[in-house]
Phi, psi and omega in degrees: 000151192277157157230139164212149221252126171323330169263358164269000175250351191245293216296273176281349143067207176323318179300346193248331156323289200296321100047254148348274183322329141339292205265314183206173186258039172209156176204143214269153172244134191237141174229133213029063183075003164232134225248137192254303183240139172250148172259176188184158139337143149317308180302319190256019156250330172245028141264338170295295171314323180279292204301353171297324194306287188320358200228324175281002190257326194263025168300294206280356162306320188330291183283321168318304202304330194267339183123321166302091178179185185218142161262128173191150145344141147305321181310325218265327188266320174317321183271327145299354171273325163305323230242015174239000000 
């Protein structure tokens, strides 16, 4: 993964992000030797999110198929969320 350092990012702005992005499709942005934020493509950010999706979809095929969940009321689920 690319680093690019807080002050090549305060020096050179967008270029140094686009810079990064060049070698792979992420990149760490590190501020005083330690790295805090990463950037990415837009495009390789809403492939990330449908595989988030796609994985909270097969969780919850998941519990179904095992039995895990509960059917009730809205009345019924409102009051179990009270009493927890």
């Amino acid at each position: 993964m690319s680093q690019i350092s807080a002050n090549d990012l305060k020096t050179k702005g967008v270029a140094a992000i686009e810079a990064a992005l060049a070698e792979a499709p992420e990149a760490v942005v590190s501020v005083r030797g330690k790295e805090r934020f990463v950037v990415m493509d837009i495009a390789h950010y809403h492939y990330l999110r449908e595989c988030e999706l796609d994985a909270a979809l097969a969780q919850t095929r998941a519990d179904l198929a095992a039995g895990r969940f509960t059917q009730e009321s809205p009345e019924a689920h409102l009051a179990r969320l009270d009493t927890l």
